[in-house]
C-alpha positions in Angstrom: 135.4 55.6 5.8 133.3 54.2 8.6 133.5 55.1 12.0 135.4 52.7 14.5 133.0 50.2 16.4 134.2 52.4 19.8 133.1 55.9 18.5 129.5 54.4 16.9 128.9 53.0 20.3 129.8 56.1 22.2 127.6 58.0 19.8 124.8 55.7 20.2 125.3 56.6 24.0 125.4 60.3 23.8 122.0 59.9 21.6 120.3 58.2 24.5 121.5 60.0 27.8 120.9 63.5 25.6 123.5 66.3 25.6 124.4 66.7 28.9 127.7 64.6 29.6 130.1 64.7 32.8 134.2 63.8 31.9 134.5 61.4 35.2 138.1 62.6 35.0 137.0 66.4 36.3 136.1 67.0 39.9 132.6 68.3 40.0 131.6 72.0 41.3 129.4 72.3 44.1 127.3 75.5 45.3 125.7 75.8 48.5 122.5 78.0 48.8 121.8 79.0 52.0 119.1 81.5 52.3 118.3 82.9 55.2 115.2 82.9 57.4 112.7 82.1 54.2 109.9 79.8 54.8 109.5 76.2 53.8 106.0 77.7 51.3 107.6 80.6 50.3 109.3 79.4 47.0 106.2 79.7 44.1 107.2 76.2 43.3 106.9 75.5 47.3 102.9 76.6 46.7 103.9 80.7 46.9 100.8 82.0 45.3 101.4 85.8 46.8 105.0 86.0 45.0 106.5 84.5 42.2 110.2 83.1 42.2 110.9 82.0 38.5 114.4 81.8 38.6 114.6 79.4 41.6 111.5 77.8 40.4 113.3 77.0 36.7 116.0 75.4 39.2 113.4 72.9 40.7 111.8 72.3 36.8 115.4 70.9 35.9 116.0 69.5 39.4 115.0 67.7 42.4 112.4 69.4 45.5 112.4 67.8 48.5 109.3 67.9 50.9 111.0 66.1 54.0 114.5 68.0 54.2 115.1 69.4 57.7 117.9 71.9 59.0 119.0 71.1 62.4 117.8 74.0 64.2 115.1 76.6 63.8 117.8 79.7 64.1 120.7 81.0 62.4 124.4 80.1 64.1 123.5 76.7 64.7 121.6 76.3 61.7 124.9 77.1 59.7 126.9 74.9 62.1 125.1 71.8 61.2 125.5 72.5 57.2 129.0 73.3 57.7 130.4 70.1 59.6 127.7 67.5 59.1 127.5 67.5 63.1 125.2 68.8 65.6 125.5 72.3 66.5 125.4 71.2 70.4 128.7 69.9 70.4 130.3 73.0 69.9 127.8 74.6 72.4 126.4 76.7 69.4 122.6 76.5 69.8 121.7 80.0 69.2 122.4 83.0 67.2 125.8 84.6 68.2 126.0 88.1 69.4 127.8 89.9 71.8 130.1 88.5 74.3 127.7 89.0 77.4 124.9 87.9 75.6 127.1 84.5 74.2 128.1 84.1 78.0 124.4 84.3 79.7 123.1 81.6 77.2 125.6 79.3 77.8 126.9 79.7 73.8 130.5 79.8 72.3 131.6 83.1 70.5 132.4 81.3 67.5 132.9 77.7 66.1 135.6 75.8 67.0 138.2 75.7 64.1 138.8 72.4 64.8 135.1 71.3 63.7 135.1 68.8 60.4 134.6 71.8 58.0 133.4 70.0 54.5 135.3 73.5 53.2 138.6 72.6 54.5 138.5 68.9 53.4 137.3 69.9 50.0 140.5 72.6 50.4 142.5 69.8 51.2 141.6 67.6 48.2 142.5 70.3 45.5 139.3 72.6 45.6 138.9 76.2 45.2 136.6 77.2 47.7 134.8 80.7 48.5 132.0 82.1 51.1 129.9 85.0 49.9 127.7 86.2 52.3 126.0 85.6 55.4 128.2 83.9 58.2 127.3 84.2 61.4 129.8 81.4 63.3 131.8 83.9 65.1 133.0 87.6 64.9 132.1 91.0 64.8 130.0 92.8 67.8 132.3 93.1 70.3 134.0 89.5 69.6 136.7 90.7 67.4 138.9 88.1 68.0 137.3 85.6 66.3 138.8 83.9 63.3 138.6 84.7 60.2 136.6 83.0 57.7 139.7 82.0 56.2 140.5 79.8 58.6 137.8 77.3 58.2 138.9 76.9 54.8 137.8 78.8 52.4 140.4 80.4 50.2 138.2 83.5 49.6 135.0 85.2 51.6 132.9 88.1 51.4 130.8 88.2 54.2 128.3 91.0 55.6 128.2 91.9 59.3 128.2 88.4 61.1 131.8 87.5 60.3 135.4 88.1 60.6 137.0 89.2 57.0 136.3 91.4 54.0 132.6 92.6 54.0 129.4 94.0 52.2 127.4 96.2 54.1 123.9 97.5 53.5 122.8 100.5 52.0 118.9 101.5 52.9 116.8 103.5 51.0 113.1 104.1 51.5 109.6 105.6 49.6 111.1 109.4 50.0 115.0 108.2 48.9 116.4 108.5 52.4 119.4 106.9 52.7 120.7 104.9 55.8 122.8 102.6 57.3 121.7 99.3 58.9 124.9 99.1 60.8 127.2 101.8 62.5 130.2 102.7 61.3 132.5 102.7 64.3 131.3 98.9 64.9 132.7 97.7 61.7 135.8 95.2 61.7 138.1 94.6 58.7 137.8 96.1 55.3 134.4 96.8 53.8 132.4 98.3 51.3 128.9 99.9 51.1 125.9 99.0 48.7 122.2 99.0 48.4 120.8 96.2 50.6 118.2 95.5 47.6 121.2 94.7 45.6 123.9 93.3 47.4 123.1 89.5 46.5 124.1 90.7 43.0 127.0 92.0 44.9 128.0 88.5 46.3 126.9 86.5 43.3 129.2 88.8 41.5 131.5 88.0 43.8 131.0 84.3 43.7 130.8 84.6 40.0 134.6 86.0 39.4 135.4 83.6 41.8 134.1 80.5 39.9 135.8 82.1 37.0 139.3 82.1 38.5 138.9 78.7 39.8 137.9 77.9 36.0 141.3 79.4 34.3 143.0 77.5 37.1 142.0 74.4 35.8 140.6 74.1 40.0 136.9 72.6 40.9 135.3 74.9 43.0 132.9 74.4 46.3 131.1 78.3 46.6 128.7 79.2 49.3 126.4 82.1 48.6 124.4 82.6 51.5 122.4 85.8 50.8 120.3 87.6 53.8 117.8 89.5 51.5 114.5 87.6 53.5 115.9 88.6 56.3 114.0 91.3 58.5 114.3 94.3 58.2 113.4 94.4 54.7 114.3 96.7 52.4 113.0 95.9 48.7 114.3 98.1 45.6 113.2 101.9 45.7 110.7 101.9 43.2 108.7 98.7 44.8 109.2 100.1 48.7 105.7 102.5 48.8 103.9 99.9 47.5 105.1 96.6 49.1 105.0 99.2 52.3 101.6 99.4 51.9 100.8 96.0 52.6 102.4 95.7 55.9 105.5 92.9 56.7 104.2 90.6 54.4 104.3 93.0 51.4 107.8 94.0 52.6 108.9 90.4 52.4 107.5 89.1 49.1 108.8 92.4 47.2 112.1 91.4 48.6 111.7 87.8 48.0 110.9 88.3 44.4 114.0 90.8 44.6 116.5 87.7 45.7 114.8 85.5 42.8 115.7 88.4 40.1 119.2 88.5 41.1 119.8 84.7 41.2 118.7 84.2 37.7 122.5 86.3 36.6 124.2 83.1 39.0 122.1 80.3 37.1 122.2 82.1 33.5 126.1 82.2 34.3 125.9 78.1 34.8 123.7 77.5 32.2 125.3 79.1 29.7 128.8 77.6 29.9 128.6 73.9 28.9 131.7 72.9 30.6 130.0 74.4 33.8 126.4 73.0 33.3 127.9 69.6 32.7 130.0 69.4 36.3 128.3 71.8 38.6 125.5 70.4 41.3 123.6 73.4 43.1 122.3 73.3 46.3 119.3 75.4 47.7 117.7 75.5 50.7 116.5 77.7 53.9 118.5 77.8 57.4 115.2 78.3 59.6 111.6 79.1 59.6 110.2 82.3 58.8 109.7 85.1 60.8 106.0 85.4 61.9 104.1 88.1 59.3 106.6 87.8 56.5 107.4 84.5 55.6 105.3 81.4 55.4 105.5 77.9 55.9 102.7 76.5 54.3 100.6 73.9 56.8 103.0 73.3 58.8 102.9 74.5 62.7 105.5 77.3 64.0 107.8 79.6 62.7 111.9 80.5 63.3 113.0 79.3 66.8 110.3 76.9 67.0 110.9 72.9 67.0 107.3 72.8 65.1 108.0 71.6 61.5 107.5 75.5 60.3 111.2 76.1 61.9 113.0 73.3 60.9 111.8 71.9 57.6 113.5 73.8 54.7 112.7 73.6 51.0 115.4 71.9 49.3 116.5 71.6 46.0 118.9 70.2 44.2 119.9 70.6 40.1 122.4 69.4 38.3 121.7 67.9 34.9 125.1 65.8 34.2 124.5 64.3 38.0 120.9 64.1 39.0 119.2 61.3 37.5 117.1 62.0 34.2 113.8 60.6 35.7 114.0 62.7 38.1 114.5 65.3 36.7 111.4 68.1 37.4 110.2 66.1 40.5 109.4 65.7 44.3 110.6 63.2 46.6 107.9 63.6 49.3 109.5 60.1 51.2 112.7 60.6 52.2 114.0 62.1 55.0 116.9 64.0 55.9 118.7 66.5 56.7 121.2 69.4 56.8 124.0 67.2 58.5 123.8 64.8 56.2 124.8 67.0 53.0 128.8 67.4 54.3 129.0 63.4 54.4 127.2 63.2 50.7 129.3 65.6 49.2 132.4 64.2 50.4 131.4 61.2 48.7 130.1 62.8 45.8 133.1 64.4 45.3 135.5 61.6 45.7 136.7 63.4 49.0 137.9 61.8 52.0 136.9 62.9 55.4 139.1 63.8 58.3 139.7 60.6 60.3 138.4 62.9 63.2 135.0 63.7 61.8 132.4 61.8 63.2 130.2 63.1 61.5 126.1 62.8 62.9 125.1 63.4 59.3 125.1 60.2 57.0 126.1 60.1 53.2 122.6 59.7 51.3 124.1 61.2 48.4 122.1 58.5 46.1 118.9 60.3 47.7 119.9 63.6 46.8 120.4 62.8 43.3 118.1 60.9 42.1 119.2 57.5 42.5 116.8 56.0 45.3 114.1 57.6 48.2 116.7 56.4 51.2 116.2 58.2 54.6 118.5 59.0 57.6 118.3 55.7 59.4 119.0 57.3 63.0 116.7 59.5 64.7 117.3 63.6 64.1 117.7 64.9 67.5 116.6 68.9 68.3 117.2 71.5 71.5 115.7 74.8 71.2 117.8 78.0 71.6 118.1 78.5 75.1 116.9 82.1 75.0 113.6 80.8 73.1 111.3 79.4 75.7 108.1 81.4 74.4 108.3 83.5 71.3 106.1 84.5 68.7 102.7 84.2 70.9 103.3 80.4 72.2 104.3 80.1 75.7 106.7 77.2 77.3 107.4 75.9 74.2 109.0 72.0 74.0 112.7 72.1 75.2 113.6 68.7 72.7 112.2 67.6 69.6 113.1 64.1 67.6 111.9 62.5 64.1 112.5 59.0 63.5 110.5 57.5 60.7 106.7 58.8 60.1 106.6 59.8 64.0 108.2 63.0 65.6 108.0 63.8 69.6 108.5 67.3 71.4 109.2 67.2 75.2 110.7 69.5 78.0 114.3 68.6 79.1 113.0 65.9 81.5 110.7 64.3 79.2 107.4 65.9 80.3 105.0 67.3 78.6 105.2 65.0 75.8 103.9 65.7 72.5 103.6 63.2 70.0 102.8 63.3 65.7 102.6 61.3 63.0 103.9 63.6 60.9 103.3 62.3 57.8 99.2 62.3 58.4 99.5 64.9 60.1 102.6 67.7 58.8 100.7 70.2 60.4 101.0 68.8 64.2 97.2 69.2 65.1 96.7 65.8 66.5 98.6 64.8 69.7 98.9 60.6 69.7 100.5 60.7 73.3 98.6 59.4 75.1 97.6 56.6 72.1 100.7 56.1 71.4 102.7 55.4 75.0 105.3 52.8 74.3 106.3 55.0 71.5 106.4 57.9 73.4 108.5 56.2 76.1 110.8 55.2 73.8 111.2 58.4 71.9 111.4 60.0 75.3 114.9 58.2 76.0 116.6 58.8 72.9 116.2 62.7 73.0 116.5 63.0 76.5 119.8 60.6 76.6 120.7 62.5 73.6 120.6 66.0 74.7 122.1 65.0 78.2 125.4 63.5 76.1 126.1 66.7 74.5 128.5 69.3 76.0 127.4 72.0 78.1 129.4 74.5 78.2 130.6 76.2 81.7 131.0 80.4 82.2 135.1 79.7 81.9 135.4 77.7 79.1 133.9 80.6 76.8 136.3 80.5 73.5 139.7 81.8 74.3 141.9 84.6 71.9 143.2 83.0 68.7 147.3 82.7 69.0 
């Protein structure tokens, strides 16, 4: 009997786009990678020649790396903000990393995000998702702040978080060269329910966590958007037993790569876990990227100037990439958009739209949807400028004094300045990534005008007064 005209043609059409199809009919999964503190060189397929990540770096062969992604700031809370909401951190007077109360007070910073912010988790909730955090959080809670609210309430329907976060937690076991065991975190300061494990394992203990998750949502018949944030490259380090002498022996940086190469090991159960279901590797799109710079003597950020906390490129440029083999384009496949540029408030826009999601008619999002860029489809940039302010408590660090207050990038140029537009520093950043070349005073209508936008920008955003510090949660 011969085949119906229909079924020859939708053979023909399998031949040609390969095996990898997507049912249009099925919301697609999304996982968010957010690693922390891990420099923008670090991956081996970044240019890592001191540590290999083969895992991550199989991820980018099958995938998209993007030179000219940006976070939108060089530390943590904010960092995490901006991903989150597709919105500046500055509007809800988050521009550093959270701690205790005092501390939050004396900078000027919340003690936890709004729960009103345009959480892409909640909309994504809204529209029919299962969606789960596990790991690092770090937008309110714990400390002495133990009325924050819990994860749960910026909709996700599960979390496991470790110390940075209100909810059911992983804590981390130490263990050094002699088998000493310790505890990175006391006791008596631990909120909510928790449980203890090795800190050179516990991204297995989220991804596991993730992993059962994704598996639930799957027997539900749910789509699923999963953040695994993992804090492995996070000081202090604390690689497996058996590699601790050793990496100990050469200093920080040894410390850091062991555990690097540590966090790739453990992804590769995630991605095997993806790959080897076909119903998952045909509808899931992964997400990978940094939150920040590296810390100065572990991480690395290639040629690029500065490190975490700094507006330099080495604390806000983040090495993203982006697989998904039933979404991202086949010729793309295995390459590197060096052109476009972006950044980390731009992905909660792109996703809604890549997910057929609507946004709250309250978002205003600062973040635009270039989710054509991100897979594939076209080079397209963020058309308005990407504003920067530096944590308040980060004047000088890391051995540079009176560092630049503001930063902005708008097309191939970038400018740093002080709050009042002095001191202006100027780059063309795409000649010159690694900010050695100062085109100020070259370059003065472009300064003047680059000058305006941040400062006008920076002066628009809230700033938050001693009494309007976050209230209890009712």
């Amino acid at each position: 009997m011969k085949k119906p005209f229909l079924a020859i043609i939708i053979s023909i059409l399998l031949v040609l786009g390969g095996c990898t199809t997507h049912n249009p009919k099925q919301k697609p999964n999304v996982i968010l990678i957010f690693i922390d503190d891990m420099g923008w060189a670090d991956l081996s397929c970044f240019g890592n020649i001191d540590a290999q990540t083969p895992n991550i770096d199989k991820l980018a062969s099958q995938g998209i790396c993007f030179d000219q992604f940006y976070v939108n700031s060089p530390i943590c809370s904010p960092s995490r903000v901006a991903i989150s909401t597709g919105t500046y951190p500055q509007r809800w007077n988050i521009t550093s990393y959270l701690a205790y109360r005092k501390d939050n007070r004396e900078r000027g910073l919340a003690n936890w995000l709004d729960p009103s912010a345009p959480m892409l988790a909640r909309s994504l909730q809204n529209a029919g998702y299962a969606t789960g955090h596990f790991g690092k959080w770090h937008m309110g809670g714990q400390r002495d702040v133990n009325e924050a609210p819990a994860i749960s309430t910026y909709g996700f329907d599960e979390s496991l978080t470790n110390f940075e976060g209100m909810g059911p937690k992983l804590l981390p076991l130490t263990k050094d060269e002699t088998g000493k065991v310790g505890r990175i975190w006391e006791e008596a300061e631990i909120l909510g329910p928790y449980t203890w494990m090795q800190r050179s394992e516990i991204t297995t203990g989220f991804i596991d966590a993730a992993i059962q998750f994704m598996q639930n949502s799957k027997k539900a018949e749910k789509p699923f958007y999963v953040n695994i944030w993992p804090d492995d490259v996070h000081s202090p380090y604390w690689p497996p037993f058996e590699d601790y002498g050793i990496a100990k022996e050469a200093g920080k940086r040894g410390l850091y790569l062991a555990v690097l190469e540590a966090m790739d090991r453990q992804f590769g159960k995630l991605f095997e876990f993806i790959e080897s279901d076909e119903q998952l590797r045909n509808n899931t799109l992964v997400l990978l990227c940094s939150d920040n710079g590296p810390e100065l003597g572990a991480g690395q950020a290639g040629e690029l100037k500065g490190y975490k906390t700094h507006l330099y490129e080495g604390g806000i440029r983040s090495s993203l990439i982006v697989w998904g083999p039933a979404f991202v384009k086949d010729e793309a496949t295995g390459t590197r958009n060096k052109e476009s540029v972006f950044a980390a408030i731009d992905l909660a826009p792109s996703l809604l739209k890549f997910t057929g999601t609507k946004a709250p008619e309250d978002a205003n999002f600062d973040g635009e949807n270039l989710i054509n860029t991100i897979l594939g489809n076209e080079k397209s940039s963020h058309n308005a400028p990407i504003y920067y302010s530096r944590p308040p408590d980060r004047k000088s660090f890391y051995g540079i004094e009176n560092l630049p207050d503001l930063a902005v990038r708008e097309g191939n140029w970038k400018l740093l300045c002080d709050y009042d537009g002095s001191r202006p520093e100027l780059y063309n950043i795409v000649n010159d990534p690694g900010e050695q070349n100062n085109l100020a005073n070259e370059q003065q209508d472009i300064v003047k005008s680059l000058t305006e936008k941040v400062v006008n920008w920076y002066q628009s955003m809230p700033q938050l007064e001693t009494e309007e510090i976050n209230t209890p949660v009712q």
